[in-house]
C-alpha positions, 0 to 999 in steps of 0.5 A: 585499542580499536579494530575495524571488522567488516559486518556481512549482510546475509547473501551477497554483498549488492553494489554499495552507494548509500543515501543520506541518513534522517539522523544521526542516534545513539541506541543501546543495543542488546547481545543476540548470540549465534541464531544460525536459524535467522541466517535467511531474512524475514520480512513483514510488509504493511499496507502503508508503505513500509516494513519491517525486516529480521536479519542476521549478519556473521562478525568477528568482534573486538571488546570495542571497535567500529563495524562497518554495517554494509547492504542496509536498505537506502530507505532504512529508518536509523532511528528504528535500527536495534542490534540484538549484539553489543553495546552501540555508542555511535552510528555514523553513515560513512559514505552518503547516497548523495551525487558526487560533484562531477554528478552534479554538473549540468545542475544549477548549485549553490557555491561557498568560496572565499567568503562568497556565495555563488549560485548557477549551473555547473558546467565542469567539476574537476581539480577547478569548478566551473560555474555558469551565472548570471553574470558569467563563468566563474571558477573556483579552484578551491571551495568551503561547500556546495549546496545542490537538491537532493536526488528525487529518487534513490537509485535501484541497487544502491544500498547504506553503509553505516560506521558503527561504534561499539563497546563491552563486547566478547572477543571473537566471532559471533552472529549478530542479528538486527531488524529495523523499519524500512520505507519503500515496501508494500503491498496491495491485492487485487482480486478476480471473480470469475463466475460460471454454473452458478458459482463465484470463483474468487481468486486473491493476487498479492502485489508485493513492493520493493523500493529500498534499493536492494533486492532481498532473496529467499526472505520469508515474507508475511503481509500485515492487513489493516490500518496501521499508522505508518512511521513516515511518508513514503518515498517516490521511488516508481522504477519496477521490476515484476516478477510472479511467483506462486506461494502457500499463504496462512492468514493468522490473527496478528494482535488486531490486525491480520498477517498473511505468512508465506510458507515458502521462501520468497525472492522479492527482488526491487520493484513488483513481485506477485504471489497468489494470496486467495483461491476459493469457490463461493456462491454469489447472487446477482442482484440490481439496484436502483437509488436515483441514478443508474440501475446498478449490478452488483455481485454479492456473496459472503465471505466464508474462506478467510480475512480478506485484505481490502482491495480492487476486486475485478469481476468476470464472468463467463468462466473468465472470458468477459471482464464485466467491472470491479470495486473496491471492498474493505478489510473484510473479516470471515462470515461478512457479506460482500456487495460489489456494485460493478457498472450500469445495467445496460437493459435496465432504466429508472426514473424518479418524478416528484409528481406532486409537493404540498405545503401542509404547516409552515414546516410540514411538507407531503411528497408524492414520488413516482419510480419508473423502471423498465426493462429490455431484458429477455426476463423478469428481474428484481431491482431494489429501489432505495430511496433516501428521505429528508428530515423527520418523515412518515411514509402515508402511502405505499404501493409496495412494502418497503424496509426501513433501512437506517433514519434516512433510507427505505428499500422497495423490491419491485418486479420488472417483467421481461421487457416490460415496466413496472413503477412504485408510488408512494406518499411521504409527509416531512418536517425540518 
């Protein structure tokens, strides 16, 4: 004997449209028992475009029969989908998340019928097709198929019904949990250093994706930062919906990576939500530095507050009122220093001249270069000057110190005056 018992998904049920499923498995699953501690979603994002999510679903349970599992998330990986409940033996999606034929019309399809193939714009559909061709209209009262493209996007506030087949389960009703990857969640940070008395206020801002085509509410979201390799491309899903939220994060190791767990609830409704992610107080320096093309400024400080997600970080100074640039750092763990490079001095210049070049030996060469930089500022600064050098070289000739920063770099500081110039020269002899 077999029943039919509908499975709730937690919350209430969205409007129910599903999209097309990426294939059709046979999985095992394992029985889960009543966990009322699981009733609220739990959600763990990664950086590359997908996530995975906990849930639990309320079932009243045959021996065997089907369940109809409703509200799953249109980008879920099926073949990621593990019941912690009763043996599966099959999963078939019972409505697909594809157009309907009257949706189609004003598309241009493919139409089996009669043993022919049709191809043109759907002008009507109905009890009778109408097809606008080549060479004219032609109506199909009946047809064998219609091959039409697939919809670019999923539509927001869609979701995947699956009819699922089961067996050797205990009769009544029972709690049902299941997890399973989902494509169309993401996350990013972007950062805001603001600067004043001498201090870097640097405060982290979480951007939190939902494209799956249903909203999650009250989840417990944890953000995973690092670089894991995702399951699949992303979908292109871009409709947005942003909401800001505040939240108590605790970073914590997560086997090589980082996890940042929200505390509190998080309603991370389809589209963007934002929740503050890092608010610290650090001391920085300016420093400037010049390696060829422009004098840059840059914003440097070490990371005593926590793992820090890589991300854009957009600088500001006077307590938040000048916008002055950004940059991008990487996953930057705990004790690492941070070097932004933010934009052009604007008061700074510098020039490199190759003032003289001789031919020594068949492959030995003797440069000698001349930096220039000099200054509209109102005071003295120090630039570093990084030079970067060919082949196997041998500095003969310095007019300052200079720090050998790896094989092919060597770094002067030179002291600019206020409004002034100040220049370097220095010898070098290399080989190919």
């Amino acid at each position: 004997m077999r029943c039919v018992a509908p499975l709730l998904p937690w919350g209430k049920m969205r409007e129910r449209k599903v999209i097309h499923m990426r294939k059709a498995t046979t999985l095992v699953v394992v029985l889960l028992g009543a966990v009322a501690g699981l009733a609220t979603p739990e959600l763990t994002i990664y950086t590359g475009g997908f996530g995975l999510v906990r849930e639990t679903r309320s079932v009243f349970l045959s021996q065997e029969g089907d369940l109809m599992l409703e509200g799953l998330p249109l980008t879920t990986l099926l073949d990621s989908l593990v019941f912690e409940g009763l043996t599966m033996t099959r999963m078939v999606p019972t409505r697909l998340g594809l157009p309907t034929v009257e949706d189609l019309v004003g598309t241009t399809v493919t139409v089996f019928a009669h043993g022919e193939r049709f191809q043109g714009r759907l002008v009507a559909a109905g009890a009778v097709l109408v097809l606008a061709t080549r060479e004219g209209l032609v109506f199909l009262p009946a047809y064998d198929r219609i091959v039409a493209p697939p919809p670019k996007d999923p539509v927001l506030g869609e979701s995947l019904v699956l009819k699922v087949r089961y067996r050797d389960a205990t009769p009544g009703q029972a709690v049902v949990g299941l997890r399973y990857l989902a494509e169309g969640l993401d996350w990013s940070v972007n950062y805001a250093a603001t600067l004043g008395g001498g201090k870097l206020f640097l405060h982290g801002l979480a951007t939190l994706e939902n494209r799956t085509g249903i909203d999650f509410l009250g989840a417990r979201v944890s953000l995973v930062a690092g670089d894991v390799y995702r399951p699949t491309p992303r979908p292109a899903a871009r409709a947005v919906f942003a909401l800001a939220i505040a939240a108590d994060v605790e970073a914590v190791p997560a086997f090589e990576y980082h996890r940042y767990a929200f505390h509190e609830p998080v309603d991370l409704v389809q589209g963007v939500t934002l929740a503050p992610l890092v608010n610290a107080e650090l001391a920085y320096v300016r420093a400037y530095q010049f390696a060829g093309g422009p004098v840059e400024v840059r914003v440097r400080f070490t990371n005593t507050v926590a793992p820090l997600p890589g991300g854009e970080v957009r600088v500001y100074d006077m307590d938040g009122r000048l916008f002055v640039g950004a940059a991008t750092i990487r996953h930057t763990p705990v004790g690492e220093k941070v070097d932004l490079a933010i934009g052009a001095a604007f008061d700074l210049i510098g020039e490199r001249i190759l003032e003289a070049r001789q031919r020594l030996t068949e492959d030995l060469y003797r440069d000698t270069y001349r930096i220039t930089l000099r200054s509209a500022k109102s005071d003295p600064v120090e630039v570093e000057v990084v030079e970067t050098l060919s082949g196997a070289w041998t500095i003969t000739h310095a007019d300052l110190p200079y720090e050998r920063l790896d094989a092919h770099r060597i770094l002067f500081r030179v002291a600019v005056p206020a409004a002034g110039t100040a220049e370097v020269r220095y010898t070098v002899e290399w080989r190919f």
